[in-house]
VOGU-526634 format. One record per atom (N, C-alpha, C): z, x, y. Coordinates in pm, whole numbers, padded with zeros to 5 digits. Example, Ala and Ser with C-alpha at 12.3 -4.5 7.8 and 13.67 -1.06 7.14 Angstrom:
BEGIN
+--------+--------+--------+
|     pz |     px |     py |
+--------+--------+--------+
|  00780 |  01319 | -00569 |
|  00780 |  01230 | -00450 |
|  00780 |  01320 | -00330 |
|  00708 |  01285 | -00225 |
|  00714 |  01367 | -00106 |
|  00787 |  01290 |  00003 |
+--------+--------+--------+
This chain:
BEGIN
+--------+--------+--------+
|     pz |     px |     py |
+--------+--------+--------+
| -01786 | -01110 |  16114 |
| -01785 | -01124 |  15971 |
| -01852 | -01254 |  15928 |
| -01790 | -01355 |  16008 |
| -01886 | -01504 |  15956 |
| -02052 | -01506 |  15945 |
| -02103 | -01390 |  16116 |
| -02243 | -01376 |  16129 |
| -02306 | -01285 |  15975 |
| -02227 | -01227 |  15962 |
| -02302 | -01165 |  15848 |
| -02280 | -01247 |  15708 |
| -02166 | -01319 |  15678 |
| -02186 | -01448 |  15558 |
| -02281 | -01521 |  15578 |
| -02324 | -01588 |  15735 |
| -02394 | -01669 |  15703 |
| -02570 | -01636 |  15701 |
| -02554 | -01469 |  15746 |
| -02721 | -01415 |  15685 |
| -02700 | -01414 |  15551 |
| -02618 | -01383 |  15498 |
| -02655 | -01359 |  15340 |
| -02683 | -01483 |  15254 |
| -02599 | -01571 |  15337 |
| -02671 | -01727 |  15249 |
| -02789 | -01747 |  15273 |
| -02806 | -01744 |  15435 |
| -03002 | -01787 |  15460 |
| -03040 | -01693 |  15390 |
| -03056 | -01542 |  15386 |
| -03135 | -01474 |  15287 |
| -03170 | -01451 |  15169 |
| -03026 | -01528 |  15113 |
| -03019 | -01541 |  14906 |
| -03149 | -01670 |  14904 |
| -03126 | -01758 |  15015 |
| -03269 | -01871 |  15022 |
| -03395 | -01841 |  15028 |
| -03411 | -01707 |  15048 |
| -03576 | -01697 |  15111 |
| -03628 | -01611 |  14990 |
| -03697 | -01682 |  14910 |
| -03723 | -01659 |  14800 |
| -03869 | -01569 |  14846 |
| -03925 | -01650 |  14979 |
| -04079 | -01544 |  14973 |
| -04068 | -01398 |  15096 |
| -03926 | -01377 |  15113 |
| -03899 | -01240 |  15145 |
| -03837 | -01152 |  15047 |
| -03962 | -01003 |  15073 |
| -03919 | -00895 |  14981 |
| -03788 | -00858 |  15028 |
| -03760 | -00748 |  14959 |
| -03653 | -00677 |  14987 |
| -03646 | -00597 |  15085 |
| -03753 | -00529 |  15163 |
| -03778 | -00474 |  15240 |
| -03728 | -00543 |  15386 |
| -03801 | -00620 |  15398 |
| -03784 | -00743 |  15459 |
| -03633 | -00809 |  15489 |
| -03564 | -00790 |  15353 |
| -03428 | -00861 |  15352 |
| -03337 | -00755 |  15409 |
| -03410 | -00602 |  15380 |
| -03286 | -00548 |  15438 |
| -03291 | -00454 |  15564 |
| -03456 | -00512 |  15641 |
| -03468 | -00487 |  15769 |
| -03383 | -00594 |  15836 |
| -03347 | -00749 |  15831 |
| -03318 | -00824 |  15885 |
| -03133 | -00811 |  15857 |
| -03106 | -00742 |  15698 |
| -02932 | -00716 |  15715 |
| -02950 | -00587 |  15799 |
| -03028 | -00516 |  15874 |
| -03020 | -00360 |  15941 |
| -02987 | -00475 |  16067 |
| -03064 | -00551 |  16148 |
| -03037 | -00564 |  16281 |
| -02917 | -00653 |  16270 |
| -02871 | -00698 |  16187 |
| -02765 | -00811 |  16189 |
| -02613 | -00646 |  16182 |
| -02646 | -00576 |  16126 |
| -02537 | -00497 |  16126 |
| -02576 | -00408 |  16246 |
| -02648 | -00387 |  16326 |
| -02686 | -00348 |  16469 |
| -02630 | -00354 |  16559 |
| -02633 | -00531 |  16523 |
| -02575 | -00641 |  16650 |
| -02444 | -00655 |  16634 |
| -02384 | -00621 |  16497 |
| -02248 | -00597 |  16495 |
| -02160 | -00495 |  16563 |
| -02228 | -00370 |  16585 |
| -02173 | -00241 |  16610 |
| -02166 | -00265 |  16729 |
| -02291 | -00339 |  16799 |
| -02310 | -00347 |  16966 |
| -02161 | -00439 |  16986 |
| -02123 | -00529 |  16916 |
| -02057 | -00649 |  16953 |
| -01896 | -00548 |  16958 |
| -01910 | -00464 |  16822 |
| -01761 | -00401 |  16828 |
| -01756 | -00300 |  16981 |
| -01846 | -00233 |  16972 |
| -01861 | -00095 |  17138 |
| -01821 | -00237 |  17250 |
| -01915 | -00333 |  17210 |
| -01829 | -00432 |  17379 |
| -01689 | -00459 |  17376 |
| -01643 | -00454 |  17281 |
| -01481 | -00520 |  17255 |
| -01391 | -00370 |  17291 |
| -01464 | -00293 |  17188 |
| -01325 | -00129 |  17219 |
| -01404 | -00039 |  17376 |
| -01529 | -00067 |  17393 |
| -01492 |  00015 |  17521 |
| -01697 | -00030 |  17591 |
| -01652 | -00044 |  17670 |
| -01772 | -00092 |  17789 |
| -01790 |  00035 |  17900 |
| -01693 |  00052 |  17968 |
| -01755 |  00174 |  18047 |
| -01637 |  00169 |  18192 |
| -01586 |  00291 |  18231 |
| -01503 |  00315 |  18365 |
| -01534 |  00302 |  18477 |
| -01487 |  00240 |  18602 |
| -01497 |  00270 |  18703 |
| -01381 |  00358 |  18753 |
| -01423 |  00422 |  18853 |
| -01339 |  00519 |  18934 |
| -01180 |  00488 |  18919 |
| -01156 |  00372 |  18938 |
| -01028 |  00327 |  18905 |
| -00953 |  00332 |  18731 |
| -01031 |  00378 |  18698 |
| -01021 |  00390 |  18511 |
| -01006 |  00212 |  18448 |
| -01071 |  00148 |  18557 |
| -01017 | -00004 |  18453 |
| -01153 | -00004 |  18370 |
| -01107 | -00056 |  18277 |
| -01264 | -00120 |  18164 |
| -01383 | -00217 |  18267 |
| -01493 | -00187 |  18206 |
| -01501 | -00305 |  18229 |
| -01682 | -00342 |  18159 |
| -01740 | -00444 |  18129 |
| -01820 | -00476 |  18098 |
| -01997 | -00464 |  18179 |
| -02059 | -00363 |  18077 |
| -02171 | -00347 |  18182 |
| -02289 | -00465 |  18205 |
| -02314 | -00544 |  18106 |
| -02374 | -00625 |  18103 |
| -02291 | -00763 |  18218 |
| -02331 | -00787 |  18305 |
| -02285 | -00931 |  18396 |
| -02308 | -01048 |  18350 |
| -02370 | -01047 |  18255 |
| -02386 | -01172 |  18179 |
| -02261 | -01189 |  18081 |
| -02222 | -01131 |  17945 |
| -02106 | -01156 |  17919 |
| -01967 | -01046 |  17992 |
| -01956 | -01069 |  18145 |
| -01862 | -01010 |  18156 |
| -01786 | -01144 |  18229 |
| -01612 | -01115 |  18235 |
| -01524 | -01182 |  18261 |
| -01529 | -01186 |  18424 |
| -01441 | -01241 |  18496 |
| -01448 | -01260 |  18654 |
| -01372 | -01144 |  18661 |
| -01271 | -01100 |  18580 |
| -01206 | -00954 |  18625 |
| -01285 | -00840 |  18524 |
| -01440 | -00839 |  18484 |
| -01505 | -00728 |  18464 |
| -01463 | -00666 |  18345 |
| -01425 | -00728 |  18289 |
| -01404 | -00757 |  18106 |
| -01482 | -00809 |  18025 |
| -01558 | -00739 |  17922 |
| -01615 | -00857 |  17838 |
| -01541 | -00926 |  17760 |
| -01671 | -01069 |  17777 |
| -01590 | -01169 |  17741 |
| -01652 | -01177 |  17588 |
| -01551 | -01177 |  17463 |
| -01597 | -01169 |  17334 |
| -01666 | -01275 |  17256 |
| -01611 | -01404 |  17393 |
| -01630 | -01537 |  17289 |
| -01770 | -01556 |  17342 |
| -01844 | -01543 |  17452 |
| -01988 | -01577 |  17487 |
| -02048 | -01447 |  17478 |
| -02003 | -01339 |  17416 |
| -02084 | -01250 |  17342 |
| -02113 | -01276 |  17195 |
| -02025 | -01285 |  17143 |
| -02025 | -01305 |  17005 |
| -02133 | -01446 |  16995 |
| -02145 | -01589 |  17022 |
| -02204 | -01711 |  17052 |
| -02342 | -01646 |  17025 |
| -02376 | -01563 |  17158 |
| -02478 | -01512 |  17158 |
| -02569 | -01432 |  17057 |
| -02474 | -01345 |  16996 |
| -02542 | -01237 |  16943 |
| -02549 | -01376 |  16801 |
| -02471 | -01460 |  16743 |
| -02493 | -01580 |  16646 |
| -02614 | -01654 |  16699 |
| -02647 | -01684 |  16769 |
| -02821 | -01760 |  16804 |
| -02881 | -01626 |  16796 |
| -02872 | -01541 |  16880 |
| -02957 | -01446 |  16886 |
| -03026 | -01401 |  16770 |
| -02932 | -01385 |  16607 |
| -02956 | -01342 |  16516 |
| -03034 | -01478 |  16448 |
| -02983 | -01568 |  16447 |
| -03016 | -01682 |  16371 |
| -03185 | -01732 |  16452 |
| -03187 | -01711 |  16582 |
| -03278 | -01725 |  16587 |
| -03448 | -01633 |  16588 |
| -03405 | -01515 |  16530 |
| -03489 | -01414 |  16514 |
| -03499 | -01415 |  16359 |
| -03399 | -01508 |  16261 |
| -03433 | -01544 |  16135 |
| -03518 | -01628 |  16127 |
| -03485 | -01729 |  16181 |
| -03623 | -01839 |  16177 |
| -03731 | -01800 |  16221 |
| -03762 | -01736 |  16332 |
| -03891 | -01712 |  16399 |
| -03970 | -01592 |  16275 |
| -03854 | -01503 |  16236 |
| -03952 | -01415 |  16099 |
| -03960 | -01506 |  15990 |
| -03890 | -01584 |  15937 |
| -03923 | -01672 |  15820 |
| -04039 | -01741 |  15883 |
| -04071 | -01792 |  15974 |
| -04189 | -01896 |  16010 |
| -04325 | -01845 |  16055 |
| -04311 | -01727 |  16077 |
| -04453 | -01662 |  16051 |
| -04433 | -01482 |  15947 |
| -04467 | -01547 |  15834 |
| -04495 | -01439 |  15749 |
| -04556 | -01316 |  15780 |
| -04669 | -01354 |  15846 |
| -04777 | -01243 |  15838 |
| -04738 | -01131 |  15927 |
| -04648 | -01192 |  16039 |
| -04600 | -01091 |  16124 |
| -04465 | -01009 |  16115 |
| -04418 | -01068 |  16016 |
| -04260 | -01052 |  15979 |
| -04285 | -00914 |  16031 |
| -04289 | -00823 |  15915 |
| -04266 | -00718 |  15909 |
| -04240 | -00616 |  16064 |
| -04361 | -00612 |  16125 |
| -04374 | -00599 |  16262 |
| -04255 | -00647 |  16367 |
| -04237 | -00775 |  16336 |
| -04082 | -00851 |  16418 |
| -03971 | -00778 |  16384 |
| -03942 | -00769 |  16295 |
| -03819 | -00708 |  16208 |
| -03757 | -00545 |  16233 |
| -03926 | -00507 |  16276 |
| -03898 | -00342 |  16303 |
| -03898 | -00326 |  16433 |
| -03911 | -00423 |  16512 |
| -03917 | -00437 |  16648 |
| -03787 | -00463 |  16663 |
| -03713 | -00557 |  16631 |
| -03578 | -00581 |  16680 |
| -03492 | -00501 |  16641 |
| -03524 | -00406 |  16532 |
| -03433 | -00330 |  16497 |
| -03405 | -00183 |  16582 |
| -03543 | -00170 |  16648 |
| -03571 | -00076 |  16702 |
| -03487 | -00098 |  16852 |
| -03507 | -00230 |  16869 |
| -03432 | -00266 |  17002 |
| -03246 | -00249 |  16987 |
| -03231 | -00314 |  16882 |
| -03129 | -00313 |  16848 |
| -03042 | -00175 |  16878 |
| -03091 | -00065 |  16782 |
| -03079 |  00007 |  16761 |
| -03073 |  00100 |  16889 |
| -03194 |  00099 |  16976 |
| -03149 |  00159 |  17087 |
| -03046 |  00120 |  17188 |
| -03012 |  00022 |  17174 |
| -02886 | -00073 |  17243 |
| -02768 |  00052 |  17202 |
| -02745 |  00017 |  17095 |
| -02668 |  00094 |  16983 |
| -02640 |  00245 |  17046 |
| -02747 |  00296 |  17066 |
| -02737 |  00494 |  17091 |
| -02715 |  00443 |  17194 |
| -02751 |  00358 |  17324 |
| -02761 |  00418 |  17452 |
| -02579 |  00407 |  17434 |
| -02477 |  00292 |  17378 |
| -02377 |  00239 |  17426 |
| -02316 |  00326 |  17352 |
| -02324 |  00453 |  17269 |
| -02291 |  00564 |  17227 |
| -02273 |  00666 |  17305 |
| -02385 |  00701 |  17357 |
| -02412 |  00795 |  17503 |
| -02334 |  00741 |  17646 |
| -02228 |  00643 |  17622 |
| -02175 |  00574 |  17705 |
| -02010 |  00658 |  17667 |
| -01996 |  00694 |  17615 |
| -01849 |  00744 |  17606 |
| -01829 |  00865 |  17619 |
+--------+--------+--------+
């Protein structure tokens, strides 16, 4: 919830992004949210039925994700794919539909996971 307050402040700022623009960048920020909730309610079984986290990067030593260096992450992650589209205009558009696209497939595959 904070990640998405604090897009809406940087974005009420960016006076030389359209709307288009503003609400390709609230699409991947609510992307990265859905991904963040699927890691918290369910990651994926092993044979033993315990949970556990598919990504090894935020997973716990007992194969849990871990919420607090996921969440960290997906907050730079977003913040820093704001700056990099605010700082080159010309490509925005292109960036924006790219991450969303990534995003997004994150999204279905961890769907097709249950």
């Amino acid at each position: 919830m904070k990640y998405l307050i604090i897009l809406t402040i940087l974005l009420s700022s960016c006076a030389s992004w359209n709307k288009t623009d503003k609400l390709l960048m609230s699409s991947y920020v609510a992307l990265s949210a859905v991904d963040a909730v699927q890691s918290a309610n369910w990651d994926g079984y092993d044979k033993g039925n315990r949970i556990y986290e598919i990504n090894p990067f935020f997973a716990n030593d007992d194969g849990t994700a871990n919420m607090g260096k996921l969440i960290t992450w997906k907050i730079v992650g977003g913040l820093g794919a704001y700056f990099i589209v605010d700082r080159y205009p010309k490509i925005r558009r292109p960036l924006l539909i790219g991450i969303n696209v990534l995003q997004g497939g994150v999204v279905i595959y961890n769907g097709f996971q249950y």
